[in-house]
C-alpha positions in Angstrom: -45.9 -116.1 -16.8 -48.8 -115.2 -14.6 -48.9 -112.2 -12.4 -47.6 -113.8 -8.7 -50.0 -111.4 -7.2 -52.8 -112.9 -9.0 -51.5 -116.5 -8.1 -51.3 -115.7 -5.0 -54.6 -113.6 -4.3 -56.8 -116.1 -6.8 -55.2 -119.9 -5.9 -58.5 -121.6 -6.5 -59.0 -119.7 -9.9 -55.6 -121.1 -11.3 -56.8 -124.9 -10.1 -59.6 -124.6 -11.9 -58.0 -123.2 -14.9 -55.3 -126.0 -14.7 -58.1 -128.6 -14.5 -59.6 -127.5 -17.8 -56.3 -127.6 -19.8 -56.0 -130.9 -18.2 -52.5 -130.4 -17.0 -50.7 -131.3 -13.9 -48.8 -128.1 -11.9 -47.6 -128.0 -7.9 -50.2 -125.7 -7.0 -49.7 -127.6 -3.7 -45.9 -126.7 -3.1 -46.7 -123.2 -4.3 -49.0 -122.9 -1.8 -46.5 -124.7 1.1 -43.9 -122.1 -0.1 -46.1 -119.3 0.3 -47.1 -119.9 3.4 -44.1 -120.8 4.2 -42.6 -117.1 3.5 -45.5 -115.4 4.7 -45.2 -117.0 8.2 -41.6 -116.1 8.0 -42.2 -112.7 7.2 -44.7 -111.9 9.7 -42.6 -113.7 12.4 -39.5 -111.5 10.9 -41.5 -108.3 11.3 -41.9 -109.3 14.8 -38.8 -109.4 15.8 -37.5 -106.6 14.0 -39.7 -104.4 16.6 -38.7 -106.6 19.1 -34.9 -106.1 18.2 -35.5 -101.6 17.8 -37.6 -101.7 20.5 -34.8 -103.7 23.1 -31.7 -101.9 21.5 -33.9 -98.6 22.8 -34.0 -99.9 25.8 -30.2 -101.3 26.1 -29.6 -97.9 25.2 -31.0 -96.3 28.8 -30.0 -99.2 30.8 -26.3 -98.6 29.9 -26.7 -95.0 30.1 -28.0 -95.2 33.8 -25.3 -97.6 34.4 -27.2 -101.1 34.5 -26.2 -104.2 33.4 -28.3 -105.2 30.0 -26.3 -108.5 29.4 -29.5 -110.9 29.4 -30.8 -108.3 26.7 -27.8 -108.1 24.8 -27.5 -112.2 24.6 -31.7 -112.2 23.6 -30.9 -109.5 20.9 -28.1 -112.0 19.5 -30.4 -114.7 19.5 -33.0 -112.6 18.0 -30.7 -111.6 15.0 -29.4 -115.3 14.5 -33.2 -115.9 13.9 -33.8 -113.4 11.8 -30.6 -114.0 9.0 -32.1 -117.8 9.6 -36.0 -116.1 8.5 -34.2 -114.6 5.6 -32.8 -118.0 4.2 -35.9 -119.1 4.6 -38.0 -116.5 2.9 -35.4 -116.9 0.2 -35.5 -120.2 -0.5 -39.2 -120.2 -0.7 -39.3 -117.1 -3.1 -37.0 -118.9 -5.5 -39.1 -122.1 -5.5 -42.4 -120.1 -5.8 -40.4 -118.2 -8.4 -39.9 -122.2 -10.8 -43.0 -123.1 -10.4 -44.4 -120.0 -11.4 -42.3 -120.9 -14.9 -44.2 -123.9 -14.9 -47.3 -122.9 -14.8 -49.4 -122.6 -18.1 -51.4 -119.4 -19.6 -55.2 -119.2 -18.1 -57.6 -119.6 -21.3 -59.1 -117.3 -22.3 -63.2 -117.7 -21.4 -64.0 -118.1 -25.5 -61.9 -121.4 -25.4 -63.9 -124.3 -25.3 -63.2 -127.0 -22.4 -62.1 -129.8 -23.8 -59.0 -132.8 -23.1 -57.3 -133.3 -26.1 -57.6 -132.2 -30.1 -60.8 -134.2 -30.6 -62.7 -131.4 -28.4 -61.3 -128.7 -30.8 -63.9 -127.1 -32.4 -64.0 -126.4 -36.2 -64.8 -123.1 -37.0 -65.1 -123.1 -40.6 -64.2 -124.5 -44.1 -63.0 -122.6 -47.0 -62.5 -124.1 -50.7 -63.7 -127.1 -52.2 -61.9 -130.7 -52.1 -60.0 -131.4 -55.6 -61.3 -134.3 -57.0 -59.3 -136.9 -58.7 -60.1 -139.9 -61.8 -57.2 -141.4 -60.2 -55.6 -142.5 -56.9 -54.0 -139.6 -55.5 -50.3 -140.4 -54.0 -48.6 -138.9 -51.1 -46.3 -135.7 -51.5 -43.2 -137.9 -50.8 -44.0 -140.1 -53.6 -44.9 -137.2 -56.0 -41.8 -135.4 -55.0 -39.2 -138.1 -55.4 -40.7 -139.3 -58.6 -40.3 -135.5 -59.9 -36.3 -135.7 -58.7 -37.1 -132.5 -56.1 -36.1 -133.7 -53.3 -34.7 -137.0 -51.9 -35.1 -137.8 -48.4 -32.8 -141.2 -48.6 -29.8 -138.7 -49.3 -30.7 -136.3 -46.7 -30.8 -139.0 -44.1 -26.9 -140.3 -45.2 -26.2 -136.5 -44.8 -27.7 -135.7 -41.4 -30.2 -138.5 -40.5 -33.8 -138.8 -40.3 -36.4 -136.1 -40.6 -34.6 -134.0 -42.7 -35.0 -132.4 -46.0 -33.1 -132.4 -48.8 -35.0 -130.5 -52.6 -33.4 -130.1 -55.8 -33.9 -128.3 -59.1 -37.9 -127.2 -58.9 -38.4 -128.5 -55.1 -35.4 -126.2 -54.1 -37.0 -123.4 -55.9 -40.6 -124.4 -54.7 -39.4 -123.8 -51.7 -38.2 -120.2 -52.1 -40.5 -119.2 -54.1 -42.9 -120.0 -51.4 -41.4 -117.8 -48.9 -41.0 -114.9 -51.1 -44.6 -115.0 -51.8 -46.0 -115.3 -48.1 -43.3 -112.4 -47.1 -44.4 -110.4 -49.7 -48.2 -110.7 -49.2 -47.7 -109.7 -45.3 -45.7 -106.7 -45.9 -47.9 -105.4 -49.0 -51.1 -106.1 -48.1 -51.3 -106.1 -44.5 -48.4 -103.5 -43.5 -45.8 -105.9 -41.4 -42.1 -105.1 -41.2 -39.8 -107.4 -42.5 -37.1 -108.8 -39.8 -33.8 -111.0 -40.5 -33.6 -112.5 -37.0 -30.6 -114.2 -35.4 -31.1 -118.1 -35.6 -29.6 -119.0 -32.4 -31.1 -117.3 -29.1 -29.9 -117.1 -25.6 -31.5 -118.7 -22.1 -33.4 -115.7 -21.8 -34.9 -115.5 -24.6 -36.1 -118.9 -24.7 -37.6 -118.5 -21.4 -39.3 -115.2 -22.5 -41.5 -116.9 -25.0 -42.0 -119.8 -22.4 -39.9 -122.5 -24.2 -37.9 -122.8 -21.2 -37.6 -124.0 -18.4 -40.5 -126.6 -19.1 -39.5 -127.9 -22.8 -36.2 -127.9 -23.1 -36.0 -131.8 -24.3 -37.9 -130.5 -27.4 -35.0 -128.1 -28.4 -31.5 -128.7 -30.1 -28.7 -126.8 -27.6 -25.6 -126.0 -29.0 -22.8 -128.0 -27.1 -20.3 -126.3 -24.8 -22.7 -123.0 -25.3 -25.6 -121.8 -23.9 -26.8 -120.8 -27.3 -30.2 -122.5 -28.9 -30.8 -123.4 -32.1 -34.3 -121.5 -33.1 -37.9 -123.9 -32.9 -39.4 -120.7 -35.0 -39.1 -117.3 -35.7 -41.5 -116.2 -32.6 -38.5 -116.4 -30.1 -35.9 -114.2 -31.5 -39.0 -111.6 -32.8 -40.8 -111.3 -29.7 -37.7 -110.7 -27.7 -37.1 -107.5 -30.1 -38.1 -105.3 -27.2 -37.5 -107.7 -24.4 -36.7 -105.4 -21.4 -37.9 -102.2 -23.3 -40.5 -100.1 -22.9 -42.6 -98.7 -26.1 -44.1 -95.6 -26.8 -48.5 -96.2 -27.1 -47.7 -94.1 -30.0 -45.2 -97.1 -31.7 -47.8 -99.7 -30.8 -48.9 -101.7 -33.0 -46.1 -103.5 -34.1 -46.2 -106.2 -36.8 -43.4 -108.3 -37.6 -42.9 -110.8 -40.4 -39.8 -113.4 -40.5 -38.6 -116.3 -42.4 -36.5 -118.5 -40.8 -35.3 -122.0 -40.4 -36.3 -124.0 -37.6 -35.2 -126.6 -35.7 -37.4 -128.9 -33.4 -36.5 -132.4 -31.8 -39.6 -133.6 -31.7 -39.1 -135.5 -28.6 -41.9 -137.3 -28.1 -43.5 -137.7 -31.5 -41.3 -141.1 -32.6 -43.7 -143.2 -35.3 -45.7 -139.8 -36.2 -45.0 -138.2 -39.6 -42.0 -140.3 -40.5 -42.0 -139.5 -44.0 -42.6 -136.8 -45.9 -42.5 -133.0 -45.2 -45.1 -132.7 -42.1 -43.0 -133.2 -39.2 -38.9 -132.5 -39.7 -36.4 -131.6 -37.3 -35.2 -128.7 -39.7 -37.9 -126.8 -41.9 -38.6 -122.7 -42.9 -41.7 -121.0 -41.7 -43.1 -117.3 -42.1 -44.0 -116.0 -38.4 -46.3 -113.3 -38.1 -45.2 -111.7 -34.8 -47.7 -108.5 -32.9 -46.6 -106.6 -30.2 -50.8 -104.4 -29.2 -52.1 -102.9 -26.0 -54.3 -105.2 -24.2 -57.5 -103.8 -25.2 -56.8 -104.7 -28.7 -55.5 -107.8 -28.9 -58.3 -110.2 -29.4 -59.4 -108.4 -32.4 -55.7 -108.3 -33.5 -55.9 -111.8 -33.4 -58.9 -112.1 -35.9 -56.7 -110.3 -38.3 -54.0 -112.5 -37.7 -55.8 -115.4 -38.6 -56.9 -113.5 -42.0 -53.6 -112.6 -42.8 -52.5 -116.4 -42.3 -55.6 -117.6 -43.9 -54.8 -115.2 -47.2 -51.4 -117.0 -48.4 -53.9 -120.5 -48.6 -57.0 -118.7 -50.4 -54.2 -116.8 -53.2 -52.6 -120.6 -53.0 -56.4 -121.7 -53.6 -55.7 -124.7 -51.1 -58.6 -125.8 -49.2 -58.4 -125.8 -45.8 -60.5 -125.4 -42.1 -60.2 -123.7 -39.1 -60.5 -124.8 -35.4 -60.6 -123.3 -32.2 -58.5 -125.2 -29.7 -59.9 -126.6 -26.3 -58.3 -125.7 -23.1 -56.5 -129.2 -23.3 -54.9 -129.0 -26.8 -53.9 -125.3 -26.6 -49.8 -124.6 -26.3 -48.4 -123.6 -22.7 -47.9 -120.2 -23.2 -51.9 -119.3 -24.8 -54.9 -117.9 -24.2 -56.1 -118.9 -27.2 -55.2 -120.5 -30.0 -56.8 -120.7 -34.1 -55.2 -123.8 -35.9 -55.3 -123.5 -39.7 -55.3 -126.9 -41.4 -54.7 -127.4 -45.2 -56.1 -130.9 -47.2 -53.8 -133.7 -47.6 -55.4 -135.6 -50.1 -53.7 -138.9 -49.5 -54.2 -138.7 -46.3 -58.0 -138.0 -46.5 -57.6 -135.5 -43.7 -56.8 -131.9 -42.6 -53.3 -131.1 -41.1 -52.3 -128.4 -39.4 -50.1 -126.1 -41.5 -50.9 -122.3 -38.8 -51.8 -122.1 -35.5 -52.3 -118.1 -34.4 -52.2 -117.2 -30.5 -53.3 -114.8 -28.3 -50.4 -114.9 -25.2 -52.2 -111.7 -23.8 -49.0 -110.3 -21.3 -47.8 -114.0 -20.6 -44.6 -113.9 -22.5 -44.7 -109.8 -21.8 -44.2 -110.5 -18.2 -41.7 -112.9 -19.0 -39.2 -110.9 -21.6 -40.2 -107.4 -19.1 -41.7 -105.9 -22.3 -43.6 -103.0 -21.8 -45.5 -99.8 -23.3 -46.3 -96.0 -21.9 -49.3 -94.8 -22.5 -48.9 -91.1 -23.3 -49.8 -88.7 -20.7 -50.3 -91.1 -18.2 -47.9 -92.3 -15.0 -46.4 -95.8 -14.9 -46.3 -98.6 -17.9 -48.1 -101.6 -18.9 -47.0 -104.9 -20.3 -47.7 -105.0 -24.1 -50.4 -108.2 -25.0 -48.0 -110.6 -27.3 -49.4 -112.4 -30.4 -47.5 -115.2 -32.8 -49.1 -117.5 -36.4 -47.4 -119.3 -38.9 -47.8 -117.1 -42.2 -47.3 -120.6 -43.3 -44.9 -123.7 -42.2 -43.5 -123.5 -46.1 -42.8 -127.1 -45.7 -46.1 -128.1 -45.3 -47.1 -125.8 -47.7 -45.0 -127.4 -50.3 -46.7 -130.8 -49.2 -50.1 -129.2 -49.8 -49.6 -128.0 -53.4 -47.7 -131.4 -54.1 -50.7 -133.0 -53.4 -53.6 -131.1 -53.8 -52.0 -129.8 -57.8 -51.2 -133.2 -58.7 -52.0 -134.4 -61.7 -52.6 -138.4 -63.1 -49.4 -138.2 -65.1 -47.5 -137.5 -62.1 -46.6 -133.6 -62.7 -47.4 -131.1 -60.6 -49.3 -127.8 -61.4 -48.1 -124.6 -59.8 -50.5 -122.4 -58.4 -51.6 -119.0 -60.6 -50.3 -117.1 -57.4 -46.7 -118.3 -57.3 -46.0 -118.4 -60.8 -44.5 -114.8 -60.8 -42.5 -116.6 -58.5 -41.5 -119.6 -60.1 -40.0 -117.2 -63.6 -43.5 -118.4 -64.9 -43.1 -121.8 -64.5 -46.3 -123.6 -64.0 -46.2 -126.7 -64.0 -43.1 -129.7 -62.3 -42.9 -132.8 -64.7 -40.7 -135.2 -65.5 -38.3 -134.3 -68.4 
């Protein structure tokens, strides 16, 4: 969340930000509130002198012998008034305190302005377009004509928007994972984590899931438990509350994981196929850097991401989000989007964020700098090192061949016992 000082001290700053990302926030009741509690408090400060300076003089009345009953029935009135101040500066602290949780990341000032994902801006493309003597089919088609994976069954098993793979599909699938986690650990130095799938209240709120999207997650009944969207909540919150050494910073984290979105919201998008699921793995790329670093950590992050497509040999482009399209939590935000031949289209399959000390301040995460006083909060960074789902989709399509098999990508092979291509026995 943003610093309340900052809110606080720079109210027109944060409008102006909210405008661009074209969202709607109660600036206006945070404002009510805080004047609200800054009336009370100065009116409390009041009559706390009032009430020392009286009780002084009560004091030498009764010691002279006087009578300082009027004084003594002001001072109760004066105290009444003050416990009543204190409700109310309270009350207005704990709603300035929700909608502060509401309130989105400023963009940073690279971000482009823009309302929605067609004022992203594409950055570049990488690879060329595979071209085909035939009409190329959609990955669900390719994949249930190969016998990999069978989405009929999955829906009798669970219901919509779930996966089911068999034989080559299941072992796609792995394969895949063990190849991106791999990569990120041997060629770009990030440590392996085997995070808990189901996280606490906390921790969602941390990384700014909750309080504001809690219709997009799956809660476990009777619990306060919830099931994982991706690997970025339980990671980050490694060293929620703690503070780090400067020395121990950097720190890079890769995870694979399931995760589990209701895509509330999204009814009649993706409904077949492997792109949107309300179970699927991903590889997370998770950084924990000191603020001065963290915008070039986030070009490397978008390399290391961008390195599982170019050893996959998948073509793909990369955007810039505007301040409309970007996720609550960002200050700025890369999306990586592979080719979907049958679709005739990119589709996001990455996105890599900069949260600078949003989700910091959040999950109390901070770091000492060595020889110097006090702490700082650590900058936070999160990409998808890929969605293996999507991934899965891509090489489907983009590897398929007229016959209807599938070729495996050089890369993976290793990975697949040398298997290289998926056909039909």
């Amino acid at each position: 969340m943003l610093e309340i000082k900052f809110v606080r001290q720079n109210l027109s700053v944060v409008r102006e930000a909210m405008q661009k990302r074209n969202t709607d926030v109660d600036l206006d009741s945070f404002a009510q509130s805080e004047d609200l509690r800054k009336g009370s408090l100065t009116e409390i400060e009041t009559l706390r002198y009032r009430r020392n300076t009286v009780s002084e003089e009560i004091a030498r009345i009764k010691k002279s012998g006087g009578n300082a009953e009027s004084l003594v029935i002001e001072m109760r009135d004066v105290s009444t008034r003050i416990k009543e101040l204190e409700g109310i500066i309270n009350e207005n602290e704990e709603k300035i305190k929700n909608i502060l949780y509401t309130i989105p990341n400023i963009p940073h000032e690279s971000v482009p302005v823009g309302r929605d994902e067609n004022d992203n801006i594409e950055i570049k493309k990488i690879g060329a377009l595979p071209v085909f003597d035939f009409e190329p089919k959609a990955h669900w088609d390719i994949g249930e004509a190969l016998k990999i994976f069978d989405f009929e069954r999955a829906a009798k098993i669970s219901g919509a928007r779930f996966p089911l793979y068999f034989g080559l599909g299941a072992r796609l699938e792995r394969a895949l994972i063990s190849f991106m986690v791999d990569l990120h650990v041997s060629r770009s130095g990030y440590t392996e984590v085997l995070p808990p799938f189901m996280v606490n209240r906390k921790s969602m709120t941390s990384t700014g899931q909750l309080p504001k999207f809690e219709q997009d997650l799956f809660k476990i009944e009777g619990t306060d438990y919830f099931l994982i969207p991706t690997a970025e909540v339980p990671v980050t919150n490694i060293h929620q509350g703690e503070i780090i050494e400067e020395k121990d910073l950097p720190k890079y984290y890769v995870a694979q994981t399931p995760c589990f979105r209701s895509e509330a919201g999204s009814y009649g998008k993706d409904t077949r196929g492997l792109i949107r699921q309300h179970q699927f793995d991903k590889v997370e790329l998770v950084k924990l850097v000191p603020p001065e670093t963290s915008y070039e950590e986030l070009e490397k992050l978008l390399l290391d991401a961008e390195e599982v497509l170019k050893r996959l040999e998948l073509p793909y482009r990369v955007i810039t989000l505007c301040t409309g399209d970007m996720g609550f939590s960002s200050a700025k935000t890369y999306d990586i989007e592979v080719w979907m031949p049958s679709q005739d289209k990119y589709r996001e399959i990455s996105s890599c964020s900069n949260f600078e000390d949003f989700q910091a301040r959040r999950g109390d995460i901070r770091f000492k700098r060595t020889g110097k006083k006090g702490t700082e909060y650590v900058h936070t960074l999160n990409g998808s090192g890929l969605a293996v789902g999507r991934t899965v989709a891509a090489i489907l399509e983009n590897y398929q061949e007229k016959d209807g098999s599938v070729r495996i990508p050089e890369a993976l092979q290793p990975y697949m016992g040398g298997i290289k291509r998926i056909a039909n026995e």
